[in-house]
KOLGU-4560 file (N, C-alpha, C; in nm, 3 decimals, padded with zeros to 5 digits):
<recs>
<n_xx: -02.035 n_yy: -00.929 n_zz: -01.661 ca_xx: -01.972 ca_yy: -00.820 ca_zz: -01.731 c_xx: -01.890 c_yy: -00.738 c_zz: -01.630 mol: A seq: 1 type: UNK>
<n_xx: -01.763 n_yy: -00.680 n_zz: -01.637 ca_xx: -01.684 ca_yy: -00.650 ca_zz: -01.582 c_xx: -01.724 c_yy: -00.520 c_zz: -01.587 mol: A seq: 2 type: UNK>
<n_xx: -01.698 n_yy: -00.389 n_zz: -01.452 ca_xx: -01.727 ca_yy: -00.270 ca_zz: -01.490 c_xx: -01.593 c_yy: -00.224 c_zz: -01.488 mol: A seq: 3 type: UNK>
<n_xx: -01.631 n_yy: -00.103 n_zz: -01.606 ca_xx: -01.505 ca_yy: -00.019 ca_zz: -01.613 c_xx: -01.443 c_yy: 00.074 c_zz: -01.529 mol: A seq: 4 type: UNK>
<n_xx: -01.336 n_yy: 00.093 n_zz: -01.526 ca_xx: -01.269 ca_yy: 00.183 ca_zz: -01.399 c_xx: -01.317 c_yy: 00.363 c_zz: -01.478 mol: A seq: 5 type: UNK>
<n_xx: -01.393 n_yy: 00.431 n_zz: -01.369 ca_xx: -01.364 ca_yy: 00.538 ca_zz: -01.457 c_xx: -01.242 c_yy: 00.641 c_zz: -01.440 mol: A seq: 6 type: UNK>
<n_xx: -01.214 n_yy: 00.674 n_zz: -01.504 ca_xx: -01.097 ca_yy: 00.773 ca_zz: -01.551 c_xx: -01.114 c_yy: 00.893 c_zz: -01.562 mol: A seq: 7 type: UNK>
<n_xx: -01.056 n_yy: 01.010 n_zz: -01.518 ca_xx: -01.080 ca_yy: 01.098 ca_zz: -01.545 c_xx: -00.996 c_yy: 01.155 c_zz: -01.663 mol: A seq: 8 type: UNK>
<n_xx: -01.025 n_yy: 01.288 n_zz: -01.727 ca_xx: -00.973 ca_yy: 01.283 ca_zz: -01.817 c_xx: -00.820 c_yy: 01.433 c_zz: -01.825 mol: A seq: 9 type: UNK>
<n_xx: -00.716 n_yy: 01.386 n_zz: -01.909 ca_xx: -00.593 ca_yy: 01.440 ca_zz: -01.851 c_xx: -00.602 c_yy: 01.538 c_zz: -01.910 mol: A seq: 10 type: UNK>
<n_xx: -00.517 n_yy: 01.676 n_zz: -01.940 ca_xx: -00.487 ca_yy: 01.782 ca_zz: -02.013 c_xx: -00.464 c_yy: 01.720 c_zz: -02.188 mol: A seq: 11 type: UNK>
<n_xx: -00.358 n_yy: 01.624 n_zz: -02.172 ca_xx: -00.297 ca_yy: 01.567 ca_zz: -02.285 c_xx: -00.456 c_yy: 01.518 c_zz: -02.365 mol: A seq: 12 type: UNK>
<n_xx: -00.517 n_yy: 01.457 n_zz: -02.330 ca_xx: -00.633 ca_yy: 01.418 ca_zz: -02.382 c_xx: -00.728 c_yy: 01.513 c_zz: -02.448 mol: A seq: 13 type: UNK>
<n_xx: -00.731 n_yy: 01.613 n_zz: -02.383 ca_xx: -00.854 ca_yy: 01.678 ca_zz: -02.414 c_xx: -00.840 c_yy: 01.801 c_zz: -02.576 mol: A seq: 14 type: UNK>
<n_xx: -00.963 n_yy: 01.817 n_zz: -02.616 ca_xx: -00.943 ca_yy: 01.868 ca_zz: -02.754 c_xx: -00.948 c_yy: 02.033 c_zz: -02.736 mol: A seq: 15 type: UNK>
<n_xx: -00.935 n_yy: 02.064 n_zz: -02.616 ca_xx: -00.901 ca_yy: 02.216 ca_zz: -02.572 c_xx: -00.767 c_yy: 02.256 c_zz: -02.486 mol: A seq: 16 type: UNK>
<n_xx: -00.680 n_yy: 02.157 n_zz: -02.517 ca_xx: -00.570 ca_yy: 02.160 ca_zz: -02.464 c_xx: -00.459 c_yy: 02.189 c_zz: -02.633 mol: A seq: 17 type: UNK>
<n_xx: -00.373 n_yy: 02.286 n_zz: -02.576 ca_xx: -00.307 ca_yy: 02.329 ca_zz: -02.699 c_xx: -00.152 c_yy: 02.225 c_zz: -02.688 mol: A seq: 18 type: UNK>
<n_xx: -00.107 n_yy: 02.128 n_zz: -02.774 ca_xx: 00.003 ca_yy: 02.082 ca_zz: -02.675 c_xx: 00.151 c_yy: 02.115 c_zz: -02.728 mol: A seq: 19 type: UNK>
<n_xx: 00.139 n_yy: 02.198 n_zz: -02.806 ca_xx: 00.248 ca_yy: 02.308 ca_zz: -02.884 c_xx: 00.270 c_yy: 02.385 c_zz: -02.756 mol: A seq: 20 type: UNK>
<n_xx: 00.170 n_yy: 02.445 n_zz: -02.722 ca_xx: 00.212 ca_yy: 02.565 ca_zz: -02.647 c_xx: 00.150 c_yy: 02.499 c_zz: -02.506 mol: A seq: 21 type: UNK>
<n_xx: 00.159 n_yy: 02.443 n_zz: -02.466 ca_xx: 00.137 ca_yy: 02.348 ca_zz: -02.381 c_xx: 00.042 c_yy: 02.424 c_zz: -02.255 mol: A seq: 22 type: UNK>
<n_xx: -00.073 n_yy: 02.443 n_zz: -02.308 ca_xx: -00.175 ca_yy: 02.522 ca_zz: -02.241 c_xx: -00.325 c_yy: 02.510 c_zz: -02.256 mol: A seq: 23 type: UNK>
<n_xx: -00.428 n_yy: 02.524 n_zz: -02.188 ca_xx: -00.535 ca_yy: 02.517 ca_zz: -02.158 c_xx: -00.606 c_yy: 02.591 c_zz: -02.310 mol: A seq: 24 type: UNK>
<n_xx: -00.661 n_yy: 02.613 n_zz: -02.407 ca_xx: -00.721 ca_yy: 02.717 ca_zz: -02.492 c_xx: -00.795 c_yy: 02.783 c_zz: -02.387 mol: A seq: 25 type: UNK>
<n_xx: -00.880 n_yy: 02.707 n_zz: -02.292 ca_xx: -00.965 ca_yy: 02.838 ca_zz: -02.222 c_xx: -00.923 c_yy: 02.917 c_zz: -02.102 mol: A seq: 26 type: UNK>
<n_xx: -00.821 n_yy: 02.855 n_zz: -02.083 ca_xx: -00.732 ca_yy: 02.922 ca_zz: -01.962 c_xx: -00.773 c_yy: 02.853 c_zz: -01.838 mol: A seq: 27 type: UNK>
<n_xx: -00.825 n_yy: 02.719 n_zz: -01.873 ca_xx: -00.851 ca_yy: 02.633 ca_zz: -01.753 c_xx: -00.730 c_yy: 02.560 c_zz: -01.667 mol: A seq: 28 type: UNK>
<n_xx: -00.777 n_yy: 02.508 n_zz: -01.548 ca_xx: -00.645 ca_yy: 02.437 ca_zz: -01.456 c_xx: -00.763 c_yy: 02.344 c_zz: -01.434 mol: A seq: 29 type: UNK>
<n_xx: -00.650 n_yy: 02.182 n_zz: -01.428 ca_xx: -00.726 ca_yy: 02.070 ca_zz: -01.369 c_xx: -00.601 c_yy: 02.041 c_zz: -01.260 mol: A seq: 30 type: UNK>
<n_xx: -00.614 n_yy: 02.090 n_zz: -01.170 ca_xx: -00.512 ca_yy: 01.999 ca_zz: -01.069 c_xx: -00.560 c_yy: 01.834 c_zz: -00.997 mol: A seq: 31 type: UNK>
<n_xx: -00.439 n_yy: 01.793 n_zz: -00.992 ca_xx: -00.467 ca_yy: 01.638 ca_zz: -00.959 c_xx: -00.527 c_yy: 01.574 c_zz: -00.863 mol: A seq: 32 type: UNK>
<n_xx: -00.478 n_yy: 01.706 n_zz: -00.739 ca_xx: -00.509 ca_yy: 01.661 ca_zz: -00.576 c_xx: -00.607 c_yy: 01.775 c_zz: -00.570 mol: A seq: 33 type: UNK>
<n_xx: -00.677 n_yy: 01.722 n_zz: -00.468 ca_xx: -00.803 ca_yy: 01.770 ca_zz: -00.434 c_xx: -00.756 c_yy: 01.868 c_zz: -00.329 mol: A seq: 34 type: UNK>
<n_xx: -00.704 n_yy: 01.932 n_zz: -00.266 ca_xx: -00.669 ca_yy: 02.007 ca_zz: -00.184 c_xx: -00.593 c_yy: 02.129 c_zz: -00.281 mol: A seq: 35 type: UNK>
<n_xx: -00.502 n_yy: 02.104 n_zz: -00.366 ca_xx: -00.470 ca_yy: 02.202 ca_zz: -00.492 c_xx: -00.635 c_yy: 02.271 c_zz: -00.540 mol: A seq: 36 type: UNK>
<n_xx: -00.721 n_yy: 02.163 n_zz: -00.572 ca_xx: -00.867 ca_yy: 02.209 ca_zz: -00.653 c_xx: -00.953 c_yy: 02.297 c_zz: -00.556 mol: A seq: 37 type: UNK>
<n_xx: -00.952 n_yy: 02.286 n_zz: -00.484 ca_xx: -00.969 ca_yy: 02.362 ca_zz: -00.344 c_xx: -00.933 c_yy: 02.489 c_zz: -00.335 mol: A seq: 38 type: UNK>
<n_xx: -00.805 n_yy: 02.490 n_zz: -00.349 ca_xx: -00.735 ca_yy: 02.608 ca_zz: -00.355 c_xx: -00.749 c_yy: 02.728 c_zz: -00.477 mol: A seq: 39 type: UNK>
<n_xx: -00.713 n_yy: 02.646 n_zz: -00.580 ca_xx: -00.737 ca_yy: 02.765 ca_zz: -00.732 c_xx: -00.933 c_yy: 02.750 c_zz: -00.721 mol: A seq: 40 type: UNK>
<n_xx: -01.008 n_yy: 02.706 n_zz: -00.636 ca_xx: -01.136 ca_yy: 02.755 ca_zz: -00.629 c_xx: -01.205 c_yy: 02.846 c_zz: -00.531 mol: A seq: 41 type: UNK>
<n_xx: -01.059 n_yy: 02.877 n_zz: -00.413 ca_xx: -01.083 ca_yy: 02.965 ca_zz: -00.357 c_xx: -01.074 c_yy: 03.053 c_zz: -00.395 mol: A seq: 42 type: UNK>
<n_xx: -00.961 n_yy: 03.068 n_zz: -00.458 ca_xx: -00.864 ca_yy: 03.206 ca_zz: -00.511 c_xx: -00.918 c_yy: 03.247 c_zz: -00.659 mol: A seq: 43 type: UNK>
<n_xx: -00.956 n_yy: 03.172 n_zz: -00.752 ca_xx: -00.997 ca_yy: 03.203 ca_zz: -00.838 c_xx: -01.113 c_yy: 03.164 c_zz: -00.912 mol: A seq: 44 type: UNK>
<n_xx: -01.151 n_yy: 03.111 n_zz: -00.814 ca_xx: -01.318 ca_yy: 03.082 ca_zz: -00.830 c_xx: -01.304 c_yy: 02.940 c_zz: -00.973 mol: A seq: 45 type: UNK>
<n_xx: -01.487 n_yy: 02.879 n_zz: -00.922 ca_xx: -01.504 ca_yy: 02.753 ca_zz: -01.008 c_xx: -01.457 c_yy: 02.757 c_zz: -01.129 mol: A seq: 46 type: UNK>
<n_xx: -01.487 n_yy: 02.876 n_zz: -01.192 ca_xx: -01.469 ca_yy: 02.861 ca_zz: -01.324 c_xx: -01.357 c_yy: 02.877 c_zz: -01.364 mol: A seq: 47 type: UNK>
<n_xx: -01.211 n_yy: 02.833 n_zz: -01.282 ca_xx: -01.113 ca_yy: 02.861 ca_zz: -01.313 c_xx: -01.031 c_yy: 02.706 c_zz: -01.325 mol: A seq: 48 type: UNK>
<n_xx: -01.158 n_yy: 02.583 n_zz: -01.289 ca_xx: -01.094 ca_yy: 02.477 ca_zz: -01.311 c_xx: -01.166 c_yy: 02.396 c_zz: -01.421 mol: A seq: 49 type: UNK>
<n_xx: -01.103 n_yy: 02.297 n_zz: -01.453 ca_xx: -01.130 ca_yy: 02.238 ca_zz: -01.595 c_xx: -01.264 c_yy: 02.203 c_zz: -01.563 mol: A seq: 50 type: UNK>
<n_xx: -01.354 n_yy: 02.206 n_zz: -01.666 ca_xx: -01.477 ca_yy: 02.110 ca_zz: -01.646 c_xx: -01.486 c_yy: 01.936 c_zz: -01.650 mol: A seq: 51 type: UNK>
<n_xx: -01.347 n_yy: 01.897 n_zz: -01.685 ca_xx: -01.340 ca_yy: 01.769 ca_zz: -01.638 c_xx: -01.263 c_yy: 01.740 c_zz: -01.539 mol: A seq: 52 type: UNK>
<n_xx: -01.192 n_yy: 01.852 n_zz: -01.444 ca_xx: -01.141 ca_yy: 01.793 ca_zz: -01.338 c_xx: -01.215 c_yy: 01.747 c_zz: -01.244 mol: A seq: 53 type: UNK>
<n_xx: -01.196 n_yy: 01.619 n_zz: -01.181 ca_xx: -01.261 ca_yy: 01.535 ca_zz: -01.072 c_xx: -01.314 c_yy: 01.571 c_zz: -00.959 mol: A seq: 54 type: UNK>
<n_xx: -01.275 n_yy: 01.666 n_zz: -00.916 ca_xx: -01.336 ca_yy: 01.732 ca_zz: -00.825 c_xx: -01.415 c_yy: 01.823 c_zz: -00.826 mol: A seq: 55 type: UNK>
<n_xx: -01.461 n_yy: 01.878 n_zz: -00.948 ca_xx: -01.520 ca_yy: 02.014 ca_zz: -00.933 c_xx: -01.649 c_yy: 02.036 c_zz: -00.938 mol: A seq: 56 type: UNK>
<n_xx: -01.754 n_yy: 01.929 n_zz: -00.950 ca_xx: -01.901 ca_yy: 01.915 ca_zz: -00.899 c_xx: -01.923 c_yy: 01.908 c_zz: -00.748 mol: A seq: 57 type: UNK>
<n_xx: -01.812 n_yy: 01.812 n_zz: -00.680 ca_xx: -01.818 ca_yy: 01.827 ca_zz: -00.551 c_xx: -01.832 c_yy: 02.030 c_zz: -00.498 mol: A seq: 58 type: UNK>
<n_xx: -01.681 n_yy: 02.031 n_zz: -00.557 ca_xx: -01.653 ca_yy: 02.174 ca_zz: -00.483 c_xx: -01.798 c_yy: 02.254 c_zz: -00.525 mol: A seq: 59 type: UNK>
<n_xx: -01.880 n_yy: 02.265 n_zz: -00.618 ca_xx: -01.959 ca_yy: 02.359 ca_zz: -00.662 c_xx: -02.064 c_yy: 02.326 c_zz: -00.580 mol: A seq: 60 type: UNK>
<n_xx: -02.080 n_yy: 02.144 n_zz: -00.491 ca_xx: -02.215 ca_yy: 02.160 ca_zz: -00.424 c_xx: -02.163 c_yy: 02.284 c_zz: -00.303 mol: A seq: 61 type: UNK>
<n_xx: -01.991 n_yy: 02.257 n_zz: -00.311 ca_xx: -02.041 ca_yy: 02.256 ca_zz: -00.140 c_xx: -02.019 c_yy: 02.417 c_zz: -00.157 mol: A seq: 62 type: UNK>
<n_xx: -02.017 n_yy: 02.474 n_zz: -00.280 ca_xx: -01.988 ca_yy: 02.676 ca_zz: -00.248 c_xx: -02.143 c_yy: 02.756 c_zz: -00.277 mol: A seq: 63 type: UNK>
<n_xx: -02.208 n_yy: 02.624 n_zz: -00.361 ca_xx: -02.319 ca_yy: 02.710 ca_zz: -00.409 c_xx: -02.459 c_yy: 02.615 c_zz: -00.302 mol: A seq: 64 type: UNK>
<n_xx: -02.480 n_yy: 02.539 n_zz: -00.252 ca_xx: -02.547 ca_yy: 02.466 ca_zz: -00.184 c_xx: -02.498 c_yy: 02.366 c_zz: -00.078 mol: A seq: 65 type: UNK>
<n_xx: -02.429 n_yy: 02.449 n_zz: 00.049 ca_xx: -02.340 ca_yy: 02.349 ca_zz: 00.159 c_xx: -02.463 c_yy: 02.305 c_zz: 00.215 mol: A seq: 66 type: UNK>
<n_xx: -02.555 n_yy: 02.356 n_zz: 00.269 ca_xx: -02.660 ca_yy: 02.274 ca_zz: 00.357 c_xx: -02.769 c_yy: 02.197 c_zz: 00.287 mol: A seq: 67 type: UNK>
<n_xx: -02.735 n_yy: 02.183 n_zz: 00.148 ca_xx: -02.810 ca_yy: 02.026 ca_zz: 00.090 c_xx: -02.743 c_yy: 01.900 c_zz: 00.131 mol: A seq: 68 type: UNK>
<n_xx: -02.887 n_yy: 01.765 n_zz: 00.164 ca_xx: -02.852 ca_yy: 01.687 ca_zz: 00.248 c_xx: -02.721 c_yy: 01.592 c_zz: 00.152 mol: A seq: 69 type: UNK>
<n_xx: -02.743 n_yy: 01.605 n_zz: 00.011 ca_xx: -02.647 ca_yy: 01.580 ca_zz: -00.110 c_xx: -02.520 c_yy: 01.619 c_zz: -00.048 mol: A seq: 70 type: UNK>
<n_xx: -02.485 n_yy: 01.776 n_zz: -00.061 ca_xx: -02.368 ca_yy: 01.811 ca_zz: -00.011 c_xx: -02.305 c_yy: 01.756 c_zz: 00.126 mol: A seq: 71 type: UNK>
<n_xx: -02.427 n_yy: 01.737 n_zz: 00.179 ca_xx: -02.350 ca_yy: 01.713 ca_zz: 00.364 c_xx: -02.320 c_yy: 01.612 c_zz: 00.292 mol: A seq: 72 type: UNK>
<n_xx: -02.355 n_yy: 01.464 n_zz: 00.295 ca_xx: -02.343 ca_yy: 01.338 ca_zz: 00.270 c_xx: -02.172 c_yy: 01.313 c_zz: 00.171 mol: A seq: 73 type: UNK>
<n_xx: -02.183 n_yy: 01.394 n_zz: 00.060 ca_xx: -02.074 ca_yy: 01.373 ca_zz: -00.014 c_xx: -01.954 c_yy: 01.422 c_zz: -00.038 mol: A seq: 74 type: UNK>
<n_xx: -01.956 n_yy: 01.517 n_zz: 00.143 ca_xx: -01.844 ca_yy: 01.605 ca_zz: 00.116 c_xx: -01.766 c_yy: 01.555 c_zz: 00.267 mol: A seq: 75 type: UNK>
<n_xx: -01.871 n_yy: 01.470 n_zz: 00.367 ca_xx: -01.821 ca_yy: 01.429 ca_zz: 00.485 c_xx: -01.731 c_yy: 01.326 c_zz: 00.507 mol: A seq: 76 type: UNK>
<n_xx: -01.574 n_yy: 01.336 n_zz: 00.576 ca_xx: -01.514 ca_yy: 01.274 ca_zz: 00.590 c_xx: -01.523 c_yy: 01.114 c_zz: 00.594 mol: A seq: 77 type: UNK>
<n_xx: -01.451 n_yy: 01.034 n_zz: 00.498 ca_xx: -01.476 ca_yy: 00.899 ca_zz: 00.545 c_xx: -01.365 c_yy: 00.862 c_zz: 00.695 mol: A seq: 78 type: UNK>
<n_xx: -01.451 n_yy: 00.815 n_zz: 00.752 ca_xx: -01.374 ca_yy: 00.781 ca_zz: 00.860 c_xx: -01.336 c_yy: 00.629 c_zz: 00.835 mol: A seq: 79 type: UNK>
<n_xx: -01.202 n_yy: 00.596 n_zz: 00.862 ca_xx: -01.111 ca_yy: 00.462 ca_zz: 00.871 c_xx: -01.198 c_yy: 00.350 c_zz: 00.967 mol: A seq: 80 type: UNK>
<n_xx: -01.177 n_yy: 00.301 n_zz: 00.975 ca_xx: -01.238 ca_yy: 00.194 ca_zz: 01.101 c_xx: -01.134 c_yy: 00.160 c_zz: 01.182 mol: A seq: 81 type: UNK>
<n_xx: -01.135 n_yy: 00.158 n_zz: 01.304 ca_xx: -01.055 ca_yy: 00.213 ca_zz: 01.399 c_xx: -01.016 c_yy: 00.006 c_zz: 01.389 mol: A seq: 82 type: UNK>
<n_xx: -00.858 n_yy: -00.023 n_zz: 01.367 ca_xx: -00.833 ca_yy: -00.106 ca_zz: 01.338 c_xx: -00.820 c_yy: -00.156 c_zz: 01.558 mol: A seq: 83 type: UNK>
<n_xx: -00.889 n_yy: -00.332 n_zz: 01.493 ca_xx: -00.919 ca_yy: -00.416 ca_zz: 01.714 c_xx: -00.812 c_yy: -00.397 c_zz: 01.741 mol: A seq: 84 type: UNK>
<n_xx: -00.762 n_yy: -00.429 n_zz: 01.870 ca_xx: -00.666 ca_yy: -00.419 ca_zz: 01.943 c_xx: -00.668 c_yy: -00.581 c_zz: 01.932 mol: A seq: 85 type: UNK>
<n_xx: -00.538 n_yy: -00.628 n_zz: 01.939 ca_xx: -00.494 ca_yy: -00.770 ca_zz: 01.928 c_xx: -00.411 c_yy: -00.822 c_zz: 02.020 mol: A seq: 86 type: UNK>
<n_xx: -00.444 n_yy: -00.920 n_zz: 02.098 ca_xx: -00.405 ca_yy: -00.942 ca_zz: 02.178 c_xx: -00.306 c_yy: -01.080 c_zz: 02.156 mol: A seq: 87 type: UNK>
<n_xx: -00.209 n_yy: -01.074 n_zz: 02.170 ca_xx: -00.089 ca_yy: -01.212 ca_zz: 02.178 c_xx: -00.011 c_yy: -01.268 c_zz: 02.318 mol: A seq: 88 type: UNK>
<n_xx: -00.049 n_yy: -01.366 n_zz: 02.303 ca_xx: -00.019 ca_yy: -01.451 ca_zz: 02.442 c_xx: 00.097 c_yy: -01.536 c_zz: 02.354 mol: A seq: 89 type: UNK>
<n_xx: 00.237 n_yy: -01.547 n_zz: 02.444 ca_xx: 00.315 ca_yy: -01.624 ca_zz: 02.382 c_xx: 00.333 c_yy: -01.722 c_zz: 02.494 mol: A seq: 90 type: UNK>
<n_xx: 00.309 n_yy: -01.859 n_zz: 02.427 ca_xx: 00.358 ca_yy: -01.968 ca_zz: 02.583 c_xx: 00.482 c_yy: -02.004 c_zz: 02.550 mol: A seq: 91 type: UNK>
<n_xx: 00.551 n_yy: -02.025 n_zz: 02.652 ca_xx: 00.679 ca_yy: -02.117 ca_zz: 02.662 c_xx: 00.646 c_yy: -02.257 c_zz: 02.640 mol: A seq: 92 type: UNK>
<n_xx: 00.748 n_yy: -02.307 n_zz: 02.586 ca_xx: 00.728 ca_yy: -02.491 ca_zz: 02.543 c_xx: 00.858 c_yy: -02.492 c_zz: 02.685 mol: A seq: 93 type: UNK>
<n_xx: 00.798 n_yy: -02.630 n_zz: 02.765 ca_xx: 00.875 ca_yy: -02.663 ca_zz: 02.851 c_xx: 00.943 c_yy: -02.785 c_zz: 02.763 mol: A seq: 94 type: UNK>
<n_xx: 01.090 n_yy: -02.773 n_zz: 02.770 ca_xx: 01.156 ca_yy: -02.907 ca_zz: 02.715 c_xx: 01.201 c_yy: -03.012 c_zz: 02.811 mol: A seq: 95 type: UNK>
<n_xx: 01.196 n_yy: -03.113 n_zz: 02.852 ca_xx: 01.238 ca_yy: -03.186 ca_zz: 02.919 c_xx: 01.346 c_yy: -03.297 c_zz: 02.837 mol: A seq: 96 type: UNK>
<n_xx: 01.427 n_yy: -03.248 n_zz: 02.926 ca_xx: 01.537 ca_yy: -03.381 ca_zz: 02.930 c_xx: 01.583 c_yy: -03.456 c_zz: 03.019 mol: A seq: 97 type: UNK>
</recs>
C-alpha cells in the first residue's frame, strides 16, 4: 500500500476562509515559509497563525516548552552530510606510431 503525501492545508481550502472578501473569518495568517511563521509569532503571537499552518505545533513547543527533550530533538538543525572529497587521476594514453 502506497503512503500518502501529507498536505497541508491552503487558505482556498479551508471552510473559514471567506473567498469573496478574500480573508481569514478569524483573522488568521498561514504563511508558507517557516521563517515568515516565525515572524507573525513573534510579533503577534501563536494565535495569530492558522491552526493548520505547518509550522505552528513546532513553534508552540519551542515558546511554551524549549527545554523538552521533544522540542530539542525537533527543532535542531538537520545537518547536510558533508559531501567526500573526490579524487581524479587523469592518465595520458601514450600513442605510438
Amino acid at each position: 500500500m502506497a503512503r500518502k503525501k501529507q498536505t497541508t492545508m491552503t487558505c482556498w481550502q479551508c471552510p473559514r476562509y471567506d473567498r469573496d472578501q478574500r480573508h481569514c473569518l478569524d483573522g488568521k495568517t498561514n504563511p508558507s515559509k517557516k521563517s515568515d511563521a516565525v515572524v507573525v509569532a513573534e510579533l503577534l503571537g501563536l494565535r495569530a497563525l492558522c491552526h493548520y499552518n505547518a509550522f505552528r505545533d513546532s513553534l508552540a513547543l519551542r515558546m511554551y516548552f524549549p527545554k523538552a527533550p521533544e522540542t530539542v530533538t525537533s527543532s535542531a538543525r538537520k545537518l547536510r552530510a558533508k559531501p567526500a572529497d573526490i579524487t581524479i587521476e587523469i592518465l595520458d594514453e601514450e600513442t605510438s606510431e
